[in-house]
N, C-alpha and C positions, 0 to 999 in steps of 0.2 A: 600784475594780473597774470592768471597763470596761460601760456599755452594752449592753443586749442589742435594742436598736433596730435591726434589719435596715436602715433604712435609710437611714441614717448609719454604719455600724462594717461591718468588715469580719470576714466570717465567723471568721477565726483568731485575733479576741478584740485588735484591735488597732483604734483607735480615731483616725477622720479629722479632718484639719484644724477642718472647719465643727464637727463634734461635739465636739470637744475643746475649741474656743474657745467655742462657746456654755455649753458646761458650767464653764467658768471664769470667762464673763460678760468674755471678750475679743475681741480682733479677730485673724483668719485671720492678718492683717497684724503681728500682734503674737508669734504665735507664727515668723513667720519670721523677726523680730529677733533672737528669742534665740537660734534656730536658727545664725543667720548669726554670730551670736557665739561661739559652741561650745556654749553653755551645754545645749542640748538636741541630740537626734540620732536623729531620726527614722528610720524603714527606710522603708526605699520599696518600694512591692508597685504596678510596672509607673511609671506616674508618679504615682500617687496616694504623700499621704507616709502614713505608718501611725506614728502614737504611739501606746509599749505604756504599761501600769501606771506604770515607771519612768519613762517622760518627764512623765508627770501630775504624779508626786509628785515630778518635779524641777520642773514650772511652778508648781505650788501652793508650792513654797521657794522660789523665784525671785520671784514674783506678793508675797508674807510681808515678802522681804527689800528689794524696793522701797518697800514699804506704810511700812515704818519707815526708810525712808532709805540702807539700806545701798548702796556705788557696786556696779556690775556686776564690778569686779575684788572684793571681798568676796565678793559674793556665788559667783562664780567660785570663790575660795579656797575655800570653804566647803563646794562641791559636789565639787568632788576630791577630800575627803578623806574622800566614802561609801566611792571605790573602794580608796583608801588603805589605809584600817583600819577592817577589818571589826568593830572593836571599838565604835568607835563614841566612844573615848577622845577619839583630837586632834581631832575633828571637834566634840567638846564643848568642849572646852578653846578653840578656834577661837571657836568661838560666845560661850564667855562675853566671851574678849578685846572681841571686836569689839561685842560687846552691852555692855558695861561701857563701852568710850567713845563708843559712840551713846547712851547715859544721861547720861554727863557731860556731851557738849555739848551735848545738848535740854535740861539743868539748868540749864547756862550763858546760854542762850538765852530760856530764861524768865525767868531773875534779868534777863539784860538786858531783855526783854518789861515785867516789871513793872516795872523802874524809869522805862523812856519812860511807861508806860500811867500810872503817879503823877505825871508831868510833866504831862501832859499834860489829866488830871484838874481839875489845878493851873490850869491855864491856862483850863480849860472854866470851874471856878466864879470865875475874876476877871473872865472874860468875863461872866458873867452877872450878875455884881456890878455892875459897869460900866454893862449893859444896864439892870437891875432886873428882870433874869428871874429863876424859879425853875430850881432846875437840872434834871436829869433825872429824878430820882427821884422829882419831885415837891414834897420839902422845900425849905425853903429854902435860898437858895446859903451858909448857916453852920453850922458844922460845930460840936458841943457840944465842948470841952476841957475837960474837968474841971466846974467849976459854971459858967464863962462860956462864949457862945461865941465862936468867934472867927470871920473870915471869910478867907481863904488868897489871898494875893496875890502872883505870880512877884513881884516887886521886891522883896520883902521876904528871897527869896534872894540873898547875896551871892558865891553862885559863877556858872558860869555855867551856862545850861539845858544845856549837852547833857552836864557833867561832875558837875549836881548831883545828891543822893542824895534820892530820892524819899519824904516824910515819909506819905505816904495810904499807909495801911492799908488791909486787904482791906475791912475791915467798912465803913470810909467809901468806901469805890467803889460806885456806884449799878448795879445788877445789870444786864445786857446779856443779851438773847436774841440766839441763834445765829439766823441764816435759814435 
């Protein structure tokens, strides 16, 4: 619903650049990309651009469908098919396809993610072994297996780092805070 801020919006309930982008927590700049793209379509009342209801809730899908990766030709797809079918059917159908292989490859992405991040773990506690540091966690750089423990040394892989399969487990990865 648009704004009843007199002044930013124009009286006939149509909602301007600077208002529109701050309430999205975007740039003026940002809404003439998509603009320029087709993907929105603003009226114009003199030179001022005026976006009604429907260009909001097409920036708010557009703003969704970049957040999670989708390219602008998806997202593109995706907004033709409001006008489409007013059912609302292919325009579901559309979304799950394209949501079902944006899932597979962020799956993909993470299997590969973990396996460098167990590599590489690997390599942090031989470096520390080496050193005779403690690792990060605090513990020591040896790891319990069963009732011994042992202490994990790249060399004792005999494939090579970048094709080997990653033996660290979640529980053994020493927890990291996000900045």
């Amino acid at each position: 619903m648009p704004s009843k801020n007199t002044d930013h919006d124009d009286p006939t309930g149509f909602i301007t650049v600077t208002r529109l982008a701050k309430d999205l927590g975007i740039t003026p700049r940002t809404l003439r990309f998509y603009e320029n793209k087709g993907l929105i379509t603003p009226s114009r009342i003199g030179k001022t651009r005026a976006y009604s209801a429907r260009d909001r809730a097409r920036m708010v899908l557009i703003l969704r469908g970049k957040r999670v990766g989708f390219s602008l030709k998806e997202i593109a797809d995706y907004l033709d098919l409001y006008d489409a079918d007013p059912t609302g059917r292919s325009q579901n159908e559309r979304l799950y396809k394209i949501v079902s292989a944006r899932i597979d490859l962020l799956e993909q992405q993470r299997a590969s993610l973990d396996e460098m991040l167990g590599e590489l773990y690997e390599y942090q506690r031989h470096a520390e072994t080496v050193l005779g540091r403690k690792s990060i966690d605090g513990n020591s750089n040896e790891r319990a297996s069963g009732n011994a423990a042992t202490v994990i040394r790249p060399e004792t892989n005999t494939s090579s780092p970048a094709k080997s399969k990653s033996k660290t487990t979640d529980a053994a990865r020493p927890e990291r805070s996000r900045p």
